[in-house]
C-alpha beads as a LAMMPS data file, in Angstrom:
LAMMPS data file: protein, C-alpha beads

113 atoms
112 bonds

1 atom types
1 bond types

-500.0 500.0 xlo xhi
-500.0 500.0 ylo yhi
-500.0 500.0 zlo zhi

Masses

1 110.0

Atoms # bond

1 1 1 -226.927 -61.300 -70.710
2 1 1 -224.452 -62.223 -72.985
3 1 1 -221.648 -62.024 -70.963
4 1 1 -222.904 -64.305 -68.541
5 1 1 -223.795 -66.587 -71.360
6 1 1 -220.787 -66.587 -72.303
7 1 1 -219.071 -66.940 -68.816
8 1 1 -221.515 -70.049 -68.273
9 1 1 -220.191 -71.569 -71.595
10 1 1 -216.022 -71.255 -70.099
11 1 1 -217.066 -72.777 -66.775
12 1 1 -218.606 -75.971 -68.705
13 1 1 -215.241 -75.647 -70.993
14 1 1 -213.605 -76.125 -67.799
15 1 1 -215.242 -78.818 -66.391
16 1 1 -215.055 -81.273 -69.447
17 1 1 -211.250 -80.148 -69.438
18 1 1 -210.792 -80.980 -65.839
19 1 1 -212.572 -84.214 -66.202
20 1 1 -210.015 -85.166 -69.220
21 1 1 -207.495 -84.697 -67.259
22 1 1 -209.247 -86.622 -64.306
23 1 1 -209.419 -89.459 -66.510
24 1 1 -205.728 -89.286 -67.317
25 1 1 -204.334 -90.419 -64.008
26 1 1 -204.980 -94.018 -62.295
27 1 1 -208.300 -94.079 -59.868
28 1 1 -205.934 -94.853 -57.073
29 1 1 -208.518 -93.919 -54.074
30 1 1 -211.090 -95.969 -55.667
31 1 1 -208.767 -98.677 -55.961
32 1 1 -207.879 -98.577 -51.999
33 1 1 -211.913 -97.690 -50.788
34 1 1 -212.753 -100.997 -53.000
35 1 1 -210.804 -103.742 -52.290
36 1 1 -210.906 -102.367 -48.725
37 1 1 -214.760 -103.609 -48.651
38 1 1 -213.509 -107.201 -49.869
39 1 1 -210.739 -108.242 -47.185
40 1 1 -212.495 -110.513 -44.959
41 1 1 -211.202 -109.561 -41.107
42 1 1 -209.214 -113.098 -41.343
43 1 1 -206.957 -112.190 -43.529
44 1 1 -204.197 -109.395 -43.615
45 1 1 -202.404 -107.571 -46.456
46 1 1 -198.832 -107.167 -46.330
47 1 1 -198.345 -105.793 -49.961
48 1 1 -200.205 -103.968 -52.066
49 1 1 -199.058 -102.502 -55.769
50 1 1 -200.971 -100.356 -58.011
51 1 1 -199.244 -100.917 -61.588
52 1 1 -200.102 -97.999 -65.009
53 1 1 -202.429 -100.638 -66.736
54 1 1 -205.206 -100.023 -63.941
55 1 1 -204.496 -103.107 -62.079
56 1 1 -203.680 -103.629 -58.220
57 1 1 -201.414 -106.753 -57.195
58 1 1 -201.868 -107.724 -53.149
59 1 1 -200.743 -109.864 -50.840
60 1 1 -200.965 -110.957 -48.016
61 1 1 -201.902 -114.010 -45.203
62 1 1 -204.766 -116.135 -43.852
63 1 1 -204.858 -118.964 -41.494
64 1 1 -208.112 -119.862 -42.813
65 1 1 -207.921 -120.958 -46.540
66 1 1 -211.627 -120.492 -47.050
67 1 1 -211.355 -116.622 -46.448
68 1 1 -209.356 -116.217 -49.546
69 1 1 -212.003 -117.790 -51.305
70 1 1 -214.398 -115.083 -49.642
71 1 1 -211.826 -112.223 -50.891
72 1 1 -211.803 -113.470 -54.493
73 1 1 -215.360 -113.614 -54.528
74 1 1 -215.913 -109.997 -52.829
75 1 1 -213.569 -109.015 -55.472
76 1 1 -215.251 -110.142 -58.458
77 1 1 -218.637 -108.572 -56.712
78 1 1 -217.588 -105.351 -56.614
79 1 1 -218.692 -102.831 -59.913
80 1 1 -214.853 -101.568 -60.155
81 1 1 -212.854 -104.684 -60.225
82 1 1 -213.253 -106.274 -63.602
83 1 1 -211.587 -109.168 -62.777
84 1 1 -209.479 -111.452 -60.324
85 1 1 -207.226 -114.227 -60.267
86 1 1 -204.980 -116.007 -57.570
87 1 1 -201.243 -115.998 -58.807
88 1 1 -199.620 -117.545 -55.743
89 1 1 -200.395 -119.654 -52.486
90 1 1 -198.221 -121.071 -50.245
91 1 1 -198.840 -122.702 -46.652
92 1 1 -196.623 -122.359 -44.350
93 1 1 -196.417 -123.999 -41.573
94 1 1 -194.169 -122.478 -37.988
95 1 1 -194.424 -123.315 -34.457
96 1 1 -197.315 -125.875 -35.581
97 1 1 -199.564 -122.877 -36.953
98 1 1 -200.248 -123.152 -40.546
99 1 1 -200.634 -120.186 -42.685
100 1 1 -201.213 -119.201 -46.326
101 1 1 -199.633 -116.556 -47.930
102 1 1 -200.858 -115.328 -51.279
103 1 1 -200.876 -112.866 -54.235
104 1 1 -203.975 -112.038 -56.004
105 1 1 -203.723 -109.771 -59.295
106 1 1 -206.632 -107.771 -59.636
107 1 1 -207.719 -105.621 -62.988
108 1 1 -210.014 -102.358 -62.378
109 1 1 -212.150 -101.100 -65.382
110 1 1 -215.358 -101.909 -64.931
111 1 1 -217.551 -98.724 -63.453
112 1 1 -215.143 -95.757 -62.098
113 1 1 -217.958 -93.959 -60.680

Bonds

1 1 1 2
2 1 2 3
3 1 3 4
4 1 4 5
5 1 5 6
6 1 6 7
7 1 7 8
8 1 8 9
9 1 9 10
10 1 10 11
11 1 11 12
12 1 12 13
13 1 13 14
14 1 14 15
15 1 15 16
16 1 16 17
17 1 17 18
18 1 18 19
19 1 19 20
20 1 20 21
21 1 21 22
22 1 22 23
23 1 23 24
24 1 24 25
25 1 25 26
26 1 26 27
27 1 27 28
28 1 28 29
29 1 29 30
30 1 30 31
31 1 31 32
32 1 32 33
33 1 33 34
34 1 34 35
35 1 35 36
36 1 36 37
37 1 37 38
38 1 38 39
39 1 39 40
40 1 40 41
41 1 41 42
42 1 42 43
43 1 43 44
44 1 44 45
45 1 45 46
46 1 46 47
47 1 47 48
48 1 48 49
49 1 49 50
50 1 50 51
51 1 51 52
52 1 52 53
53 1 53 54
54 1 54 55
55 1 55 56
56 1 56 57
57 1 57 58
58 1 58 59
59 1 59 60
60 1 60 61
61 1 61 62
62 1 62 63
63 1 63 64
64 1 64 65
65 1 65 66
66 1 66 67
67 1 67 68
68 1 68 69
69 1 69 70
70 1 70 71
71 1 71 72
72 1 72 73
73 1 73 74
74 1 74 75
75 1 75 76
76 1 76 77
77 1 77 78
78 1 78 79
79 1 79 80
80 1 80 81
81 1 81 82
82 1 82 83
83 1 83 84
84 1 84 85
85 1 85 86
86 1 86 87
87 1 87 88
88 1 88 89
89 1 89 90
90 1 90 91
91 1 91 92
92 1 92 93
93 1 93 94
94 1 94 95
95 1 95 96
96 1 96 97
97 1 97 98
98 1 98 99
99 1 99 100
100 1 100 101
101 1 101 102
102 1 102 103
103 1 103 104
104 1 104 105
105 1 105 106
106 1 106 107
107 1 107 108
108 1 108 109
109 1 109 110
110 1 110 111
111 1 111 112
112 1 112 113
C-alpha cells in the first residue's frame, strides 16, 4: 500500500511540474482559437504577430468600416483578451473601391483556461 502511495504522490509531482512548465511558454493556440471567434466574415487578416509579453498584433482589411468596430468589440468580449486598441487605419481607395486597412494590438491575460 505504500508503494502505491507513494507512486500516486510522483504522478501529482509530475503534474504540478508539467503544468509549470506549461505556464512557461506563450498560450499561442489559445491566442489563434480566440481571436478566430472575433473576425467578422467582412474583414480579412493579412498579418498576424504573437510578441513574448502575451500580446498578438493583426492586421488586416475591411471594406466596411463598421466591421472593425464589430472586431474590437468581439475582442474585448472574449475572457482571454484583456484588452484592445486600434493602432492604425488607413482607407484606401483603387479602381473606385475603398478599403481600410488596419492594425489592432491586442494584450491576452485575462482567463487562460
Amino acid at each position: 500500500l505504500e508503494g502505491i502511495e507513494a507512486f500516486i504522490e510522483k504522478v501529482r509531482q509530475w503534474e504540478r511540474e508539467v503544468e509549470k512548465i506549461g505556464g512557461l511558454y506563450p498560450p499561442h493556440q489559445q491566442f489563434f482559437w480566440s481571436l478566430a471567434a472575433t473576425v467578422p466574415q467582412e474583414i480579412w487578416l493579412t498579418e498576424v504577430e504573437i510578441t513574448p509579453e502575451d500580446s498578438l498584433t493583426i492586421k488586416g482589411n475591411s471594406l466596411n468600416f463598421r466591421a472593425m468596430g464589430r472586431l474590437l468589440e468581439n475582442i474585448n468580449g472574449v475572457a482571454f483578451f484583456q484588452s484592445s486598441f486600434l493602432r492604425k487605419v488607413q482607407e484606401i481607395t483603387r479602381n473606385e473601391i475603398t478599403l481600410y486597412q488596419f492594425e489592432v494590438e491586442i494584450k491576452a491575460g485575462r482567463d487562460r483556461q
